[in-house]
VOTI-330506 format. One line per 2 residues: number of its first residue (from 1); for each residue x, y, z of N, C-alpha, C, O. Coordinates in nm, 3 decimals, m for minus. Layout:
<rs>
NUM = X,Y,Z,X,Y,Z,X,Y,Z,X,Y,Z | ...
</rs>
This chain:
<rs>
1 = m2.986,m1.799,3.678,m3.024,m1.881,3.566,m2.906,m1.888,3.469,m2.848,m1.783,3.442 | m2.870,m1.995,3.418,m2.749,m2.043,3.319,m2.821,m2.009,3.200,m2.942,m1.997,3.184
3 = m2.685,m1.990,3.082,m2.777,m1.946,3.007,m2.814,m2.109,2.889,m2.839,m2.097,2.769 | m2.810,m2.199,2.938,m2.852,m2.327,2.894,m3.016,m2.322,2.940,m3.099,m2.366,2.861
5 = m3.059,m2.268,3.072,m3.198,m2.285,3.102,m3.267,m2.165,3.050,m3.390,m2.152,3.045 | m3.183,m2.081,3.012,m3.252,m1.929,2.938,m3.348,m1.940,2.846,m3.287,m1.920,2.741
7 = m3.469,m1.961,2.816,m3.559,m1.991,2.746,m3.540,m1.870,2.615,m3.592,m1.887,2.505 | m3.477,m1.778,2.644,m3.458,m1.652,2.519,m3.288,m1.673,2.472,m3.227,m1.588,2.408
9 = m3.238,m1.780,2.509,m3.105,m1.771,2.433,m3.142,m1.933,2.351,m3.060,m1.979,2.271 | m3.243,m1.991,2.376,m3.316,m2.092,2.271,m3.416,m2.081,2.193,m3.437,m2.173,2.114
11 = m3.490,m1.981,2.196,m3.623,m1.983,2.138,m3.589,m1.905,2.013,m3.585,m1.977,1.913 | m3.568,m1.802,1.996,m3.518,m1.766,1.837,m3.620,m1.658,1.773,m3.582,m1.600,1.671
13 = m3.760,m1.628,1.833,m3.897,m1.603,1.765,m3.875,m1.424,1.742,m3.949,m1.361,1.667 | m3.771,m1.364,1.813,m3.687,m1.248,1.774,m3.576,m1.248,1.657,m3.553,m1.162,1.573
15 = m3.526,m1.348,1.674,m3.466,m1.338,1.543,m3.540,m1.376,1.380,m3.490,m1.370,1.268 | m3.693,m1.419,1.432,m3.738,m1.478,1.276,m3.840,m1.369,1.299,m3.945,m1.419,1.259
17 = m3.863,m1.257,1.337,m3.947,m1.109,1.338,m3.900,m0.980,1.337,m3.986,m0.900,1.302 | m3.811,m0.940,1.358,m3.743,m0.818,1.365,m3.689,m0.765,1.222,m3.682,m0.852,1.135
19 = m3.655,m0.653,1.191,m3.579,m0.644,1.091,m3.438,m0.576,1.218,m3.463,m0.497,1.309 | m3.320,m0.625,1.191,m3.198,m0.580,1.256,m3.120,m0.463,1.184,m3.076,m0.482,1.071
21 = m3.103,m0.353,1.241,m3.030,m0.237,1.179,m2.941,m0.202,1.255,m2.969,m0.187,1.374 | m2.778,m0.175,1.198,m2.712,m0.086,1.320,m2.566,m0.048,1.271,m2.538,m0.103,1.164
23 = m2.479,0.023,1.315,m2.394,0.092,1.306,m2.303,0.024,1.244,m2.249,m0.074,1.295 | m2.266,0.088,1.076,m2.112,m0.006,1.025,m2.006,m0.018,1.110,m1.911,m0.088,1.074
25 = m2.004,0.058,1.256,m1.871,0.061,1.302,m1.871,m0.082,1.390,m1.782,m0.125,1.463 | m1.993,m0.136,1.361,m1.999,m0.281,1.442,m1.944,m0.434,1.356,m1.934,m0.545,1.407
27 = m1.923,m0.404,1.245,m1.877,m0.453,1.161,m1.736,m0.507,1.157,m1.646,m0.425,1.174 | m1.701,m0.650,1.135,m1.572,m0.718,1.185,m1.436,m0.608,1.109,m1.341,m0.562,1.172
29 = m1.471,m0.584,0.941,m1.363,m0.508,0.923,m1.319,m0.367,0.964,m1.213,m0.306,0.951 | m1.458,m0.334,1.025,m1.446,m0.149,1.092,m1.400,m0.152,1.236,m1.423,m0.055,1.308
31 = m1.313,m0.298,1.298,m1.298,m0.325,1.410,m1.415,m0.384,1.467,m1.377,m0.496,1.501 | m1.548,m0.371,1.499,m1.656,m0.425,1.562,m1.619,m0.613,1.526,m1.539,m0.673,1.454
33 = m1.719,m0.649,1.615,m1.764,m0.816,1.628,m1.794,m0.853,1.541,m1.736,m0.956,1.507 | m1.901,m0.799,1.446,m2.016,m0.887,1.386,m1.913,m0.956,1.223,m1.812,m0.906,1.174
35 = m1.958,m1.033,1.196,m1.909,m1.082,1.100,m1.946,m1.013,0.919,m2.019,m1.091,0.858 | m1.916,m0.924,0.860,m1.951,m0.851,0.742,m2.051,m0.968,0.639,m2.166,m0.946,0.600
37 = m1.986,m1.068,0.616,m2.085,m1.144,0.516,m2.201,m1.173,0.569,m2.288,m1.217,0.493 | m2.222,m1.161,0.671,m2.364,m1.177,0.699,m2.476,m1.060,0.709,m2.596,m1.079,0.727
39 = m2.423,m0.957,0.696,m2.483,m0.818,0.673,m2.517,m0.762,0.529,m2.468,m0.818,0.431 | m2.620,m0.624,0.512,m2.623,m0.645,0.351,m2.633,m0.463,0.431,m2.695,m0.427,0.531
41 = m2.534,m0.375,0.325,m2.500,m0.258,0.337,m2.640,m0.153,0.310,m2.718,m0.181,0.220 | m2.660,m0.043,0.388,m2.809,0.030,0.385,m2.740,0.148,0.362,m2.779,0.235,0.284
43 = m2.671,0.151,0.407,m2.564,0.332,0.368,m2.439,0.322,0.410,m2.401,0.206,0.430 | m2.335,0.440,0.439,m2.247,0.468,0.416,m2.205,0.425,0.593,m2.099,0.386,0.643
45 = m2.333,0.449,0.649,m2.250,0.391,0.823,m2.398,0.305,0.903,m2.433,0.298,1.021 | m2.462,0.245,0.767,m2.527,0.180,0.862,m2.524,0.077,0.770,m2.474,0.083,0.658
47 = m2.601,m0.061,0.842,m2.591,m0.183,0.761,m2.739,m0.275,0.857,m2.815,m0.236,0.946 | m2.728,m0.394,0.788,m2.893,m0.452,0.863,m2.803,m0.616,0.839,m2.704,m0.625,0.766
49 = m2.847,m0.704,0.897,m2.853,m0.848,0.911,m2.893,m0.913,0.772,m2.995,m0.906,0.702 | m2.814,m0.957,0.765,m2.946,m1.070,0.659,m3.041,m1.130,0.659,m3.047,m1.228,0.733
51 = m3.138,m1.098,0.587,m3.281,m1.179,0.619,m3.378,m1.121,0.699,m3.500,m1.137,0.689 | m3.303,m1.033,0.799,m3.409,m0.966,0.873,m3.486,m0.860,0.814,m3.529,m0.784,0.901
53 = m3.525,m0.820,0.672,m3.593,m0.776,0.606,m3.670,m0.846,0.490,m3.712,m0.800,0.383 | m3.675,m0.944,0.533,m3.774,m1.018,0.438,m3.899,m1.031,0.432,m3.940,m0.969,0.530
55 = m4.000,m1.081,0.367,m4.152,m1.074,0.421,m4.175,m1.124,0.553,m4.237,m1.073,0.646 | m4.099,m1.258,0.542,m4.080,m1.344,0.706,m3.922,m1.324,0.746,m3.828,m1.385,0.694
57 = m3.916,m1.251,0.820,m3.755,m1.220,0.853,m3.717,m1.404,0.911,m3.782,m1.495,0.963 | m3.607,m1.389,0.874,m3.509,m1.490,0.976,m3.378,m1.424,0.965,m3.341,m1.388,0.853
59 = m3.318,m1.408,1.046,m3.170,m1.374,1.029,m3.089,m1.469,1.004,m3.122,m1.583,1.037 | m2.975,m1.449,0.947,m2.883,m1.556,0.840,m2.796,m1.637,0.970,m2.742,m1.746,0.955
61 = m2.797,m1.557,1.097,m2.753,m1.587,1.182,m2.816,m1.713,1.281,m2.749,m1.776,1.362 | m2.954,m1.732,1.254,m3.005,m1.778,1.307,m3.000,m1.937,1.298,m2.998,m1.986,1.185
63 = m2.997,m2.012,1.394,m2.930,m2.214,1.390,m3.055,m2.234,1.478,m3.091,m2.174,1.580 | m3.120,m2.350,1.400,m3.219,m2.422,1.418,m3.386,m2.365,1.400,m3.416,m2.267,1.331
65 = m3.492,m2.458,1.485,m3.601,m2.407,1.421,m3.671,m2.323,1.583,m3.662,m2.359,1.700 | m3.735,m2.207,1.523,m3.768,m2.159,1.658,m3.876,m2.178,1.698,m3.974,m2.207,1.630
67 = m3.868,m2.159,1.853,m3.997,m2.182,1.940,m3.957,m2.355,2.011,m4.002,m2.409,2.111 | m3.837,m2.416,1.893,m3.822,m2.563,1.954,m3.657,m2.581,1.981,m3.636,m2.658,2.075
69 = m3.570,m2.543,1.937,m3.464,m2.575,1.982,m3.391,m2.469,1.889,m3.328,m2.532,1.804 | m3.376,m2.339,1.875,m3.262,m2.229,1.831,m3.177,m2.194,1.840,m3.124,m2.281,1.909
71 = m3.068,m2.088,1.816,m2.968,m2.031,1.890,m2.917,m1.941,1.808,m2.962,m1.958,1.695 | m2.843,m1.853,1.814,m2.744,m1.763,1.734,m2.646,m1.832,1.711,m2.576,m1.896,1.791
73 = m2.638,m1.822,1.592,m2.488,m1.873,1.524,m2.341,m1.789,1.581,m2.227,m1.831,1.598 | m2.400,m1.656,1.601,m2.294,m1.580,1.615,m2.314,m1.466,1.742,m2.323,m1.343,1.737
75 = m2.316,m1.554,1.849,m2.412,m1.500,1.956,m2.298,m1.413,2.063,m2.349,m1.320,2.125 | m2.164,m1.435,2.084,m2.089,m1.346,2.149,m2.042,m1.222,2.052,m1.961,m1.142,2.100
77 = m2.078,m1.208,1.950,m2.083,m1.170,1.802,m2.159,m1.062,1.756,m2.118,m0.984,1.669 | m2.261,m1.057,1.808,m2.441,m1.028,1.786,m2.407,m0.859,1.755,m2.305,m0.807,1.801
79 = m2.460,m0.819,1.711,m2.494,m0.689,1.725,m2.565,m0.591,1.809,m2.675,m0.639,1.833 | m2.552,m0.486,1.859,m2.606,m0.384,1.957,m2.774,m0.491,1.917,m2.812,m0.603,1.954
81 = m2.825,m0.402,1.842,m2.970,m0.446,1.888,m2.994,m0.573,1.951,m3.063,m0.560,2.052 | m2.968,m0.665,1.930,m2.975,m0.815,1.945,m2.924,m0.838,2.102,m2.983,m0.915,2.178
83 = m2.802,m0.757,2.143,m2.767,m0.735,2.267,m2.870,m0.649,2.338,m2.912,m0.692,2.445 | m2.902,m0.570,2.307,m3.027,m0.483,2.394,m3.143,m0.556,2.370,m3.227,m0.541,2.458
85 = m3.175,m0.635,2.274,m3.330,m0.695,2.341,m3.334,m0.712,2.433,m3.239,m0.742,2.505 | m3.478,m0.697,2.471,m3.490,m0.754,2.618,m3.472,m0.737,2.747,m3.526,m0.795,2.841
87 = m3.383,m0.644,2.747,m3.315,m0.595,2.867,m3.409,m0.462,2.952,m3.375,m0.386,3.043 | m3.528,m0.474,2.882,m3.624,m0.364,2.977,m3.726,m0.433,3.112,m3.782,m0.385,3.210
89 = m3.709,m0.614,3.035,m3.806,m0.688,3.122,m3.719,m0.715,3.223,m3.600,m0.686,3.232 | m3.832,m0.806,3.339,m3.741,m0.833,3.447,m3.646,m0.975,3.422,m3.691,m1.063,3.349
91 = m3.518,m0.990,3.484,m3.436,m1.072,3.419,m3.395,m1.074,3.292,m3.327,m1.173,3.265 | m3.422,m0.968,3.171,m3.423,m1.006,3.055,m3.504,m1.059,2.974,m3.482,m1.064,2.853
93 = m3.621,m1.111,3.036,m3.713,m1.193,2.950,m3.848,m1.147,3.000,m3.888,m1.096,3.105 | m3.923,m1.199,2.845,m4.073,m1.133,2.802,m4.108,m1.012,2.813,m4.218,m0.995,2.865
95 = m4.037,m0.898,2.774,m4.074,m0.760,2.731,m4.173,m0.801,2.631,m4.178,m0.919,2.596 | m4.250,m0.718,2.583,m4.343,m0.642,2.509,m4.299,m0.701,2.334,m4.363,m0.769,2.254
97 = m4.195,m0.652,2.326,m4.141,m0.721,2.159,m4.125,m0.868,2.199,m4.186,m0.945,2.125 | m4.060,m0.923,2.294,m4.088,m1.072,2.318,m4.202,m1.140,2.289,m4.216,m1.226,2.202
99 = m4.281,m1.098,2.364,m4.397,m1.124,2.334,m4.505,m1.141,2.207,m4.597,m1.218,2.178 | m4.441,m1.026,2.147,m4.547,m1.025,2.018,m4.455,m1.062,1.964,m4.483,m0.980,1.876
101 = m4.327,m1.128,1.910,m4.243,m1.223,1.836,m4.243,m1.374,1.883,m4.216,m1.476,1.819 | m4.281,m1.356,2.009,m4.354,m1.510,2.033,m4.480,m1.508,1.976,m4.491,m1.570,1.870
103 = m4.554,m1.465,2.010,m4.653,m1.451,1.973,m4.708,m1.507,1.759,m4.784,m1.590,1.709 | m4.619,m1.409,1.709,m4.599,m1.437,1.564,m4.549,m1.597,1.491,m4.551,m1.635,1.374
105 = m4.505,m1.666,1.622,m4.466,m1.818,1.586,m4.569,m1.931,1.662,m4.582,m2.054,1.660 | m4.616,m1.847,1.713,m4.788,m1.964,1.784,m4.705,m2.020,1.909,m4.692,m2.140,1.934
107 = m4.637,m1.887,2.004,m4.607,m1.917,2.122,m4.611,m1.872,2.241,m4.563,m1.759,2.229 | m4.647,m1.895,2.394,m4.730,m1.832,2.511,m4.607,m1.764,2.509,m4.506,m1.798,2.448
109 = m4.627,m1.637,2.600,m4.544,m1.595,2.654,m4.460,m1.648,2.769,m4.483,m1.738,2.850 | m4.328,m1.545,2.751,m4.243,m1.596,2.906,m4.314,m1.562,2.972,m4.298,m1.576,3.093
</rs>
């Protein structure tokens, strides 16, 4: 499967449910990928996404509307967690958190 037919590298319903937390060393100026302005600092070596702690999370990262056409803004980029979703189901898609983050946007499962 390409990841154009990947129904979880379009749908988005993880990135508008989760809160995202993870290691400052992932951070563009600590050497890591992720881009710093889009993060908001939690301590001294950890940090979280933007937005993904809101009443309705969306991450700051997040391009377009989900469940209909989404994507990561900053998707070779992403952070550990965001890279490990998913990866317990078969192929990658519809684990258990999939599900109930589809679920939270009025959508069937994979």
């Amino acid at each position: 499967m390409s990841a154009a037919d990947n129904p979880c590298t379009r749908c988005g319903a993880c990135c508008a449910s989760f809160r995202v937390d993870f290691a400052r060393a992932e951070l563009l100026s600590e050497g890591g990928p992720v881009p710093d302005g889009l993060t908001v600092e939690l301590t001294d070596s950890s940090c979280r996404m933007r937005g993904t702690d809101h009443a309705q999370p969306r991450c700051a990262a997040l391009v377009g509307k989900v469940g209909v056409q989404a994507s990561c803004g900053i998707y070779e980029w992403r952070p550990a967690p965001c890279r490990e979703f998913g990866l317990r189901a078969p192929l990658g898609l519809g684990d258990e958190a999939c599900t109930r983050a589809r679920a939270r946007h009025g959508l069937p499962p994979l």
